[in-house]
N, CA, C and O atoms as a GROMACS GRO file, in nm:
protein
  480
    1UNK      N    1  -8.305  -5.891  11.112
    1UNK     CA    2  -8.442  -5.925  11.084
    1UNK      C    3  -8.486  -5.858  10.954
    1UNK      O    4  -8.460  -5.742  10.923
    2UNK      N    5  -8.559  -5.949  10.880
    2UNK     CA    6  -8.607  -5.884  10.734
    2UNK      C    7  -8.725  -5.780  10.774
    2UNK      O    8  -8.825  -5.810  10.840
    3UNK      N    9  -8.696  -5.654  10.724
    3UNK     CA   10  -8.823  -5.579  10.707
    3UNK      C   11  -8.938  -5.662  10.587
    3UNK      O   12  -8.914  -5.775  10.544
    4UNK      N   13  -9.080  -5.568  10.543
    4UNK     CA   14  -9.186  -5.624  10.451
    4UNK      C   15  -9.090  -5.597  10.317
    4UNK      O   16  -9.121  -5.654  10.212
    5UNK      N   17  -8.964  -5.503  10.320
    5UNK     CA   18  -8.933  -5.480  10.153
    5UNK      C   19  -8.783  -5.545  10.138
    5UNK      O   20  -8.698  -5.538  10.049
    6UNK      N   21  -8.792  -5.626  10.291
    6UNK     CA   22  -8.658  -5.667  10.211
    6UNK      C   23  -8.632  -5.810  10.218
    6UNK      O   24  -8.677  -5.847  10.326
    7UNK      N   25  -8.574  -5.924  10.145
    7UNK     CA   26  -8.520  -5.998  10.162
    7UNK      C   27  -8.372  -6.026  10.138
    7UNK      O   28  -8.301  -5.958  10.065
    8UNK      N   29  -8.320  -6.162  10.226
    8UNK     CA   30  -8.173  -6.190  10.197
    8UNK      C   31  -8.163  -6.327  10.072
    8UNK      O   32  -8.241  -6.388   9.998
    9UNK      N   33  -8.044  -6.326  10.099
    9UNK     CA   34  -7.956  -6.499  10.028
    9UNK      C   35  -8.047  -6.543   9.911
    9UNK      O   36  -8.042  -6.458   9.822
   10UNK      N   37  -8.126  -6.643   9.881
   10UNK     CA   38  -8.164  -6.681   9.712
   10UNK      C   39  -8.286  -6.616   9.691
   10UNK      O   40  -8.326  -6.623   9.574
   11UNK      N   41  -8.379  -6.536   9.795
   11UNK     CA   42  -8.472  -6.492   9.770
   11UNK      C   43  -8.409  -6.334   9.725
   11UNK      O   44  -8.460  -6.275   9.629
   12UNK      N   45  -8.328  -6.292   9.781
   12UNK     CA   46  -8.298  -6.191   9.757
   12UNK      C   47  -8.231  -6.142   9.605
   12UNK      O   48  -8.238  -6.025   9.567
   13UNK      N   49  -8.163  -6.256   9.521
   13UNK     CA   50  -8.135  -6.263   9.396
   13UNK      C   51  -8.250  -6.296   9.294
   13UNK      O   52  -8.224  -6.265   9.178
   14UNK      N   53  -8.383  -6.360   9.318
   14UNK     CA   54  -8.488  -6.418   9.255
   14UNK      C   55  -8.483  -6.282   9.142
   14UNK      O   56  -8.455  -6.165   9.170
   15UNK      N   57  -8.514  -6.332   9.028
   15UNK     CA   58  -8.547  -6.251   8.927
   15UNK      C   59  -8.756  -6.205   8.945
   15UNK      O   60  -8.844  -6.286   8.973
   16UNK      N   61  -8.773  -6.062   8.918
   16UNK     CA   62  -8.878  -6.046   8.947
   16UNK      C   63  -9.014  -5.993   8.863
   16UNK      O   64  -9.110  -5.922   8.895
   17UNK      N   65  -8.960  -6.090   8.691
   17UNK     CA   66  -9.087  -6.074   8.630
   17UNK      C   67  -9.137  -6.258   8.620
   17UNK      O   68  -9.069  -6.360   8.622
   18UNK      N   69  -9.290  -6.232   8.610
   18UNK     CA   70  -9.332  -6.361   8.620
   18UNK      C   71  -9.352  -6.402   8.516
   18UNK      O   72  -9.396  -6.305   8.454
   19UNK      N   73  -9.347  -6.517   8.425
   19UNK     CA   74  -9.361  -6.534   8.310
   19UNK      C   75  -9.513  -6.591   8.247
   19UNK      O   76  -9.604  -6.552   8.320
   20UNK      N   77  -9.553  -6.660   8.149
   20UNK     CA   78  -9.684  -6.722   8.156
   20UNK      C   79  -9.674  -6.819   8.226
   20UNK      O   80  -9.569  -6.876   8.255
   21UNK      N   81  -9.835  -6.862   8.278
   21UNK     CA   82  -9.872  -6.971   8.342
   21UNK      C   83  -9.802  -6.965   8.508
   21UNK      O   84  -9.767  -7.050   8.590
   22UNK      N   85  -9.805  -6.834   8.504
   22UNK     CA   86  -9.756  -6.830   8.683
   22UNK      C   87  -9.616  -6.898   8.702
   22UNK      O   88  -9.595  -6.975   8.796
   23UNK      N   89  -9.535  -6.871   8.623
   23UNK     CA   90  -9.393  -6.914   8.616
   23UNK      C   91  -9.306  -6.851   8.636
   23UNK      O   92  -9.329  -6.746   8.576
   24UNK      N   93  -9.172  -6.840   8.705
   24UNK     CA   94  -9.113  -6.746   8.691
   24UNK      C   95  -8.963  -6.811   8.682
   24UNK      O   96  -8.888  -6.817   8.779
   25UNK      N   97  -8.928  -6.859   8.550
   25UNK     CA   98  -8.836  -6.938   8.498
   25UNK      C   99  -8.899  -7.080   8.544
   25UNK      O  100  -9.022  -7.089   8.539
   26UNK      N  101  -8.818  -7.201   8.594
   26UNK     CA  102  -8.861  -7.293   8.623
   26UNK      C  103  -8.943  -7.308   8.696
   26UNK      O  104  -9.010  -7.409   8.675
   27UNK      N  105  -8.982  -7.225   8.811
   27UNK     CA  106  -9.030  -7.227   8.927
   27UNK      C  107  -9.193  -7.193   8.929
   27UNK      O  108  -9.219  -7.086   8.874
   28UNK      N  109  -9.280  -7.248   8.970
   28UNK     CA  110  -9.385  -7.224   8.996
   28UNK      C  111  -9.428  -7.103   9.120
   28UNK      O  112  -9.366  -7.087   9.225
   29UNK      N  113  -9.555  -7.023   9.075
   29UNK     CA  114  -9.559  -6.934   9.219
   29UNK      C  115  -9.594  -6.984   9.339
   29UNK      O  116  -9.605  -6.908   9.435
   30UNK      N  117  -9.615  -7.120   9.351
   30UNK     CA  118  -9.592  -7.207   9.497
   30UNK      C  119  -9.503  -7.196   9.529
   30UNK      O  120  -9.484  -7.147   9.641
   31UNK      N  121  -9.357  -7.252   9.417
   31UNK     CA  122  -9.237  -7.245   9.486
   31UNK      C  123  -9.202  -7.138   9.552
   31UNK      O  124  -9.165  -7.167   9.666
   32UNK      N  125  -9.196  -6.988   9.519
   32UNK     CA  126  -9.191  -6.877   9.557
   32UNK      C  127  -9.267  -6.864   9.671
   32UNK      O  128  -9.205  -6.828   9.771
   33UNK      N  129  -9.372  -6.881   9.682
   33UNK     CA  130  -9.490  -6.879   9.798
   33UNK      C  131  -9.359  -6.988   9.954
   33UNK      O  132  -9.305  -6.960  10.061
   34UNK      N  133  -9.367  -7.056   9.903
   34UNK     CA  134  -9.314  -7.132  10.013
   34UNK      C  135  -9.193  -7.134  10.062
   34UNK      O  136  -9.163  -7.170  10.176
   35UNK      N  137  -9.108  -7.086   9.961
   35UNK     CA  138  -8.946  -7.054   9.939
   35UNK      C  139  -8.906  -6.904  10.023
   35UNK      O  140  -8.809  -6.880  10.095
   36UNK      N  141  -9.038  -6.805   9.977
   36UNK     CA  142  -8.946  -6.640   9.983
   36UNK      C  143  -9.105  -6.570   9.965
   36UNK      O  144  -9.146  -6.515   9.862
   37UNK      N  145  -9.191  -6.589  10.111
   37UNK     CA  146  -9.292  -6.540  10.125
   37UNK      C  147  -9.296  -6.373  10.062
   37UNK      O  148  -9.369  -6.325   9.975
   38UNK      N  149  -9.158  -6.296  10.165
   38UNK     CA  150  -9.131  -6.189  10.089
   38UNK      C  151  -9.163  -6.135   9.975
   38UNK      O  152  -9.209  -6.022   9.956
   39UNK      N  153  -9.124  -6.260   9.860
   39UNK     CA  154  -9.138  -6.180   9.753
   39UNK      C  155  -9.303  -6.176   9.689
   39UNK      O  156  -9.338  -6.100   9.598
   40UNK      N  157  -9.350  -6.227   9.725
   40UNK     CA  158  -9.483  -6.212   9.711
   40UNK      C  159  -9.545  -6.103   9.793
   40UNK      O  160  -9.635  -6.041   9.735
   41UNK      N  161  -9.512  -6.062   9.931
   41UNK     CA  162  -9.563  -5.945  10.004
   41UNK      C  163  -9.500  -5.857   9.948
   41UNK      O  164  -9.566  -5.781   9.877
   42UNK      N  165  -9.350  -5.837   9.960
   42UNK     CA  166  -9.262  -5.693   9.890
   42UNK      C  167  -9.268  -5.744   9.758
   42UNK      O  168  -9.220  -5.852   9.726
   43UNK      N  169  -9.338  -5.653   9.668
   43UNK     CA  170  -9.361  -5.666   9.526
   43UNK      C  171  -9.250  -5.563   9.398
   43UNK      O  172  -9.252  -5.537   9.278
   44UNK      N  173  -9.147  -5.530   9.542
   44UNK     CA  174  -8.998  -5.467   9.483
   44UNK      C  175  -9.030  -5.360   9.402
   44UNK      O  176  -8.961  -5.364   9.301
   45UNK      N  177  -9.091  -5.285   9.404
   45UNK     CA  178  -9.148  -5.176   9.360
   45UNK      C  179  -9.073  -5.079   9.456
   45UNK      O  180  -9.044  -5.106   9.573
   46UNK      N  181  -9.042  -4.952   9.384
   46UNK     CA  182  -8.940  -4.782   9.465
   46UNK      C  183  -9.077  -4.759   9.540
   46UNK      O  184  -9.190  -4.732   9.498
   47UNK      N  185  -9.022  -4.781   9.679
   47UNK     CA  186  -9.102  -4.653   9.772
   47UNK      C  187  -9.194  -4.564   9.726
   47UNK      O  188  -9.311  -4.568   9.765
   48UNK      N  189  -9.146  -4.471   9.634
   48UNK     CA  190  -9.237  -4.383   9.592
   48UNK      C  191  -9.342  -4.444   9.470
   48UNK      O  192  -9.418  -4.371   9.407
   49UNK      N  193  -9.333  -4.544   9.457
   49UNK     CA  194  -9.479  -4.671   9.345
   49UNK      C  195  -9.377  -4.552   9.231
   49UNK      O  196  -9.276  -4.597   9.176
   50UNK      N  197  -9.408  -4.450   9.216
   50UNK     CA  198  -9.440  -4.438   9.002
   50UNK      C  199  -9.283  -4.446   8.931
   50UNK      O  200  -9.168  -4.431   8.973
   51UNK      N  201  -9.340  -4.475   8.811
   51UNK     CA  202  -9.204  -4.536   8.784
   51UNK      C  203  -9.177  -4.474   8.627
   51UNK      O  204  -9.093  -4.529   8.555
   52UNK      N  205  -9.272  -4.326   8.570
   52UNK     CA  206  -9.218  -4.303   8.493
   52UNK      C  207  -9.243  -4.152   8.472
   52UNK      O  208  -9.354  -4.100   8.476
   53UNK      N  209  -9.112  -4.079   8.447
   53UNK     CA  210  -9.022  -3.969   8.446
   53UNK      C  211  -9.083  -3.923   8.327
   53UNK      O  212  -9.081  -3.973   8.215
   54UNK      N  213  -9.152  -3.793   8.378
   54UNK     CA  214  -9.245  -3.675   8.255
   54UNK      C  215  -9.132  -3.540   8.249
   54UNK      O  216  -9.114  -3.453   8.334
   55UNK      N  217  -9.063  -3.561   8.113
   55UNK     CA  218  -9.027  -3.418   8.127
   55UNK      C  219  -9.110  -3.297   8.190
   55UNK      O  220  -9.231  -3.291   8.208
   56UNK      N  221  -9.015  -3.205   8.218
   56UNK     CA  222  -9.091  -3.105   8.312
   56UNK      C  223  -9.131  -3.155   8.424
   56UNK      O  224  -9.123  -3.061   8.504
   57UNK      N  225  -9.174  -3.259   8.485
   57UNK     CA  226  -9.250  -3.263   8.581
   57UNK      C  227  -9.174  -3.285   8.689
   57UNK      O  228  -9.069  -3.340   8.656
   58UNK      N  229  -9.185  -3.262   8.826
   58UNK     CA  230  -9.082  -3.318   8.928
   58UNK      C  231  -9.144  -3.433   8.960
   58UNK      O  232  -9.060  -3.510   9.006
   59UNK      N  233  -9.263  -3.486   8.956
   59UNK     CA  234  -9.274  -3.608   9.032
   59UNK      C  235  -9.320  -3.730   8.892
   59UNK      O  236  -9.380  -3.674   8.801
   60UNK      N  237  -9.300  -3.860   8.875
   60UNK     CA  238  -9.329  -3.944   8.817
   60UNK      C  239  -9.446  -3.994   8.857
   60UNK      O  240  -9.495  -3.968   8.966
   61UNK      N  241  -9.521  -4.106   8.732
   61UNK     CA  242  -9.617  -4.126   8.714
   61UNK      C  243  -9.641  -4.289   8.705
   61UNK      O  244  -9.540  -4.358   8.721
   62UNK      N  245  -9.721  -4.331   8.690
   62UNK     CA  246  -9.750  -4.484   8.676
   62UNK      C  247  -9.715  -4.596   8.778
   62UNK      O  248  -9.606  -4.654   8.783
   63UNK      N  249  -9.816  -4.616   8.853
   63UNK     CA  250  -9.776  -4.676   9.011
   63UNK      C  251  -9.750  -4.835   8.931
   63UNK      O  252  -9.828  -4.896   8.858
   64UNK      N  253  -9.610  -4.873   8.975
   64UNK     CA  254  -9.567  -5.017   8.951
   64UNK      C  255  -9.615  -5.107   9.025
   64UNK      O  256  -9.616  -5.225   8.991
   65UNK      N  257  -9.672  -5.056   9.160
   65UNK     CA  258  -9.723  -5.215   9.243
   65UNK      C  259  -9.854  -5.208   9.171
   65UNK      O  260  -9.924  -5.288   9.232
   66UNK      N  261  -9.896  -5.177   9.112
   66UNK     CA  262 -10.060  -5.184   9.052
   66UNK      C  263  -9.997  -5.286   8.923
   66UNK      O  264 -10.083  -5.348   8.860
   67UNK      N  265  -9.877  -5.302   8.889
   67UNK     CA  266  -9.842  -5.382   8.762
   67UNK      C  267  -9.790  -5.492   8.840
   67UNK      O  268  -9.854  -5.597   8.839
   68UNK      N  269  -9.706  -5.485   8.892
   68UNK     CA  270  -9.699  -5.582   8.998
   68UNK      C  271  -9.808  -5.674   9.047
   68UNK      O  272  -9.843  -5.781   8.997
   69UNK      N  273  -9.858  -5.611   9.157
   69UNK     CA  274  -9.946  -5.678   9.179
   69UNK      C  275 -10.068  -5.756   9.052
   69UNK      O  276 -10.105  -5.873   9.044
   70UNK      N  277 -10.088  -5.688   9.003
   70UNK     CA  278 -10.210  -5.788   8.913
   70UNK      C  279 -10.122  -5.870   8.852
   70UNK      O  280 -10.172  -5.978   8.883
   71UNK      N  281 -10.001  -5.905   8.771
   71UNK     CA  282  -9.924  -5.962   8.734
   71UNK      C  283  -9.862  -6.101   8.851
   71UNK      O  284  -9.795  -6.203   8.833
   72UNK      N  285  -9.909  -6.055   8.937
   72UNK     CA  286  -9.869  -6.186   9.064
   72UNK      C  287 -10.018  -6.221   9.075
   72UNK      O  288 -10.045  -6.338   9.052
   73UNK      N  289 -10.107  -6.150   9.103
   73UNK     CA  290 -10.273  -6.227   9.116
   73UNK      C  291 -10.279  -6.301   8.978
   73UNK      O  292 -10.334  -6.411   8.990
   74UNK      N  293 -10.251  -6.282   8.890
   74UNK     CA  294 -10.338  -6.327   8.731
   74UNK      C  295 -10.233  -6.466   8.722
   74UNK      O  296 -10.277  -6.569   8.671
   75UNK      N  297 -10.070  -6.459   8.784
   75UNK     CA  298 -10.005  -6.558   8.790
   75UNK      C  299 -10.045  -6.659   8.854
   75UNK      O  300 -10.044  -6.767   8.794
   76UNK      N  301 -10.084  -6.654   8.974
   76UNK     CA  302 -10.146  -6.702   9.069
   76UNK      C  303 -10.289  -6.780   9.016
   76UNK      O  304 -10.316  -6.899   9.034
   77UNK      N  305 -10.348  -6.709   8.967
   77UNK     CA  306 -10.481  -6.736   8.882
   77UNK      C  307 -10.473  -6.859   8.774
   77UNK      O  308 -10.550  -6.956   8.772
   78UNK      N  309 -10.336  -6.830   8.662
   78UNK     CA  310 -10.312  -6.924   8.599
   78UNK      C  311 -10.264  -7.083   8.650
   78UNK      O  312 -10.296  -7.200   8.628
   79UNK      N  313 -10.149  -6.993   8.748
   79UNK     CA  314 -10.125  -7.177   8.826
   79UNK      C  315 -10.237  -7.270   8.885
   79UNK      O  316 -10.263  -7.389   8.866
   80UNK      N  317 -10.297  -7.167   8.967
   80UNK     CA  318 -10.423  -7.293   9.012
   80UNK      C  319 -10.529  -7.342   8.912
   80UNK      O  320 -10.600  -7.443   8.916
   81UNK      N  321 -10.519  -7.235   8.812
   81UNK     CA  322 -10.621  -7.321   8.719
   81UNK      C  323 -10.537  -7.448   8.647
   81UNK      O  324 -10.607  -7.544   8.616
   82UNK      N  325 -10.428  -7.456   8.625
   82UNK     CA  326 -10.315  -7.511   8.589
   82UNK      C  327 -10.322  -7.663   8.641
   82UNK      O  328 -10.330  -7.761   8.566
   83UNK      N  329 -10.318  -7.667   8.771
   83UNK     CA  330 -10.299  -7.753   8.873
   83UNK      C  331 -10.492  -7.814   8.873
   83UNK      O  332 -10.519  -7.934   8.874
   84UNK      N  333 -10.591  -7.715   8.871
   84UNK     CA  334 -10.686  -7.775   8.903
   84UNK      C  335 -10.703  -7.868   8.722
   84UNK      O  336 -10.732  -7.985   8.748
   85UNK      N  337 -10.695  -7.853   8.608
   85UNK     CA  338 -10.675  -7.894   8.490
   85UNK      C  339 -10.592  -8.014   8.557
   85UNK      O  340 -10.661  -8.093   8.622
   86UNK      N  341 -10.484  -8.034   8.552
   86UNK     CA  342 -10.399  -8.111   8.605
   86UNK      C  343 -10.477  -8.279   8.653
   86UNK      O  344 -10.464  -8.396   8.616
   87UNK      N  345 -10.564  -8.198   8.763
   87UNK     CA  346 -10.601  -8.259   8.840
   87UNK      C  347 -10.757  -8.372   8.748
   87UNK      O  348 -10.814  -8.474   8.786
   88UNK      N  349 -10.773  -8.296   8.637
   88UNK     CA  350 -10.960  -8.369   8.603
   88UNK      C  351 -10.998  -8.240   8.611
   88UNK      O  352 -11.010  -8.215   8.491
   89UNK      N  353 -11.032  -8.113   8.682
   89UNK     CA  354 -11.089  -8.016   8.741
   89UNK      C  355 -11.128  -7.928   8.639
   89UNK      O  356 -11.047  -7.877   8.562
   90UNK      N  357 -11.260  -7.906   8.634
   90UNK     CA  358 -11.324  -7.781   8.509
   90UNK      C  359 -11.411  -7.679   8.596
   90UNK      O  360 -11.533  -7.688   8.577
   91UNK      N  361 -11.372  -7.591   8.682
   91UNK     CA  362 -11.455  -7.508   8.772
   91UNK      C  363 -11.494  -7.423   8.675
   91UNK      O  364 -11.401  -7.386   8.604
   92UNK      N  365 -11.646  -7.360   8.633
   92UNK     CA  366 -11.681  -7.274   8.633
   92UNK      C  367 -11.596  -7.078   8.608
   92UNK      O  368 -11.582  -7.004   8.705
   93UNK      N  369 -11.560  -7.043   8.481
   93UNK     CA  370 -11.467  -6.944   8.539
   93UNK      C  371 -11.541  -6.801   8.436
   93UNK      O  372 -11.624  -6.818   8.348
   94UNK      N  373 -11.488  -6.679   8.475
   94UNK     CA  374 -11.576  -6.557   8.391
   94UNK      C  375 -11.456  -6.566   8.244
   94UNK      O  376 -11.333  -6.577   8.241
   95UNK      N  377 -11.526  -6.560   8.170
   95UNK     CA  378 -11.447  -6.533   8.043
   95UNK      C  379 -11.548  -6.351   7.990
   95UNK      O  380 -11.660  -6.321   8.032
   96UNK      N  381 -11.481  -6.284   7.914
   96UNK     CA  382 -11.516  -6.203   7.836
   96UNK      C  383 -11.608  -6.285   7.733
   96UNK      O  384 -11.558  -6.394   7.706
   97UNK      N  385 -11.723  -6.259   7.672
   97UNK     CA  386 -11.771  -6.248   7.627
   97UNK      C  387 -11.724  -6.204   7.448
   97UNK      O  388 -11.793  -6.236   7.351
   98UNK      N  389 -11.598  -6.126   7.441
   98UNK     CA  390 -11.550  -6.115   7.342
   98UNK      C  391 -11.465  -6.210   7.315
   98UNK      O  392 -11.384  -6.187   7.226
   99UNK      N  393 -11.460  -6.347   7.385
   99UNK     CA  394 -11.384  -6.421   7.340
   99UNK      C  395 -11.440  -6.536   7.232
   99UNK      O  396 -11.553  -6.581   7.256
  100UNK      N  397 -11.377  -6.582   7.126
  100UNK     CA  398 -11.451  -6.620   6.979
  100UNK      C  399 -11.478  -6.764   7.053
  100UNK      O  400 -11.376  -6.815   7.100
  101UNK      N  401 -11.546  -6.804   7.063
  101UNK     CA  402 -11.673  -6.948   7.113
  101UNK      C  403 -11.716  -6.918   7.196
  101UNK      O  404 -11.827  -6.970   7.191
  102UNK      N  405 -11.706  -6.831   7.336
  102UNK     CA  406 -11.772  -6.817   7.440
  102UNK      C  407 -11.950  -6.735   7.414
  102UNK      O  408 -11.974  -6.626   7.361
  103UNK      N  409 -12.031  -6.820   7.464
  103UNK     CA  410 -12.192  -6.801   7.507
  103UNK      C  411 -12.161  -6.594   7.477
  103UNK      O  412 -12.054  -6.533   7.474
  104UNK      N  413 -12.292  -6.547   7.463
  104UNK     CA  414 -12.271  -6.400   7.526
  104UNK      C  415 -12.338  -6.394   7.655
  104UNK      O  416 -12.342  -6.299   7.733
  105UNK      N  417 -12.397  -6.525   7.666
  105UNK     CA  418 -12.458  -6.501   7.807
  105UNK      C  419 -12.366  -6.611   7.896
  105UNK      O  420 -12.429  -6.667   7.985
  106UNK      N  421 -12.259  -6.639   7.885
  106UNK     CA  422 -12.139  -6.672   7.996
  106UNK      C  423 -12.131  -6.671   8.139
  106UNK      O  424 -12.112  -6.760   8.222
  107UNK      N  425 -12.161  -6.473   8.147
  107UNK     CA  426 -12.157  -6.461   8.278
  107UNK      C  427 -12.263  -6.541   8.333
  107UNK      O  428 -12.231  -6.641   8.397
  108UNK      N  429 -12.402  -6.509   8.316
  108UNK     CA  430 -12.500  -6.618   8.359
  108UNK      C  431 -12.474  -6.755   8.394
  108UNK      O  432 -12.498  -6.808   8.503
  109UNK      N  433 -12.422  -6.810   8.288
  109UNK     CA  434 -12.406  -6.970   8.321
  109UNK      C  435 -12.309  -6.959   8.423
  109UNK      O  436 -12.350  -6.980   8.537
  110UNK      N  437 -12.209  -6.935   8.411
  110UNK     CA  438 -12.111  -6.968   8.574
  110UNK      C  439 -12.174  -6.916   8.663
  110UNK      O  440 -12.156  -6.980   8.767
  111UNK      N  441 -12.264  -6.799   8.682
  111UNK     CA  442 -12.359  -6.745   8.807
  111UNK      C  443 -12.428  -6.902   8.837
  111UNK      O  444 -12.414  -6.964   8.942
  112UNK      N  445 -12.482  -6.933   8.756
  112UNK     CA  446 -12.576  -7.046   8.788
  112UNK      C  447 -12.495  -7.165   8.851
  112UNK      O  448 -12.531  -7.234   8.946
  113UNK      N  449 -12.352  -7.177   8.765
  113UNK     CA  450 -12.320  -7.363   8.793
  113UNK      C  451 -12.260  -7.286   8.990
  113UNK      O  452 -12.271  -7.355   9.092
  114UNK      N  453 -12.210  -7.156   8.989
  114UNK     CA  454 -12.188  -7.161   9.111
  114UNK      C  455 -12.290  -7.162   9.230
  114UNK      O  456 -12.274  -7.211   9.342
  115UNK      N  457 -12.423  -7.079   9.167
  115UNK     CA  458 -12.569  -7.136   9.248
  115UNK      C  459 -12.581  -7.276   9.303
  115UNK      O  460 -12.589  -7.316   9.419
  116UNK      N  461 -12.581  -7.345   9.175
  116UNK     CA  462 -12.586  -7.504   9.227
  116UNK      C  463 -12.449  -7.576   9.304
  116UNK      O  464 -12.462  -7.673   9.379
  117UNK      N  465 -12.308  -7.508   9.270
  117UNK     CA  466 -12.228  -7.547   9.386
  117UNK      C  467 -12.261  -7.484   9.500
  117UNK      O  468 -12.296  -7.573   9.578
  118UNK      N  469 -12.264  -7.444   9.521
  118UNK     CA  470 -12.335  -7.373   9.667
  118UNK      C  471 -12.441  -7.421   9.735
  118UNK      O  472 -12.440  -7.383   9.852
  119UNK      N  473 -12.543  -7.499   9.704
  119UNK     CA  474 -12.659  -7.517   9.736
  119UNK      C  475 -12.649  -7.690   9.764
  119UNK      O  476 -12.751  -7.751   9.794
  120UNK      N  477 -12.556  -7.740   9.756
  120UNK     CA  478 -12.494  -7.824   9.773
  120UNK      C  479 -12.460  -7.891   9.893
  120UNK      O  480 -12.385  -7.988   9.891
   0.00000   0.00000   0.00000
């Protein structure tokens, strides 16, 4: 029986950086999702999360499931926006404000268009 950190057979070989657009080589993070649940729960990160070695120090620093993980949410993020594009689909989304055409009042407007989806 698989424990949460481990998997076997093609999930167990999957390469485990994601690329742009929620890709990870050919494969979409659906495929993964549906293929090798695993690798989306075990985010293959050492037991002990930090993953980098300070002279002098005995213990390491920089927790990898915190890179991990946002690196699988933001993947995740891209595919469905991906798929909703795909589809006709323009939902409402937060952009920074430092981005060159975006409103500075941004956040507002998607507060609002999601007011009126809601009220719906």
């Amino acid at each position: 029986m698989e424990t949460p950190n481990q998997s076997s057979g093609r999930c167990a070989t999957r390469p485990t950086s994601i690329g742009t657009a929620g890709r990870l080589g050919s494969e979409t993070v659906a495929d993964i999702i549906s293929e090798c649940p695993a690798d989306i729960i075990g985010i293959r990160t050492p037991a002990e999360d930090a993953l980098v070695s300070i002279d002098g120090w005995k213990a390491p620093v920089a927790a990898g499931s915190t890179v991990a993980f946002i690196t699988i949410a933001m993947s995740i993020i891209a595919q469905v926006a991906a798929n909703l594009a795909a589809k006709g689909h323009t939902p409402p989304v937060f952009v920074s404000p430092n981005v060159v055409g975006i409103p500075p009042d941004q956040i507002n407007l998607v507060y609002s268009d999601y007011e009126r989806l809601l009220k719906r």
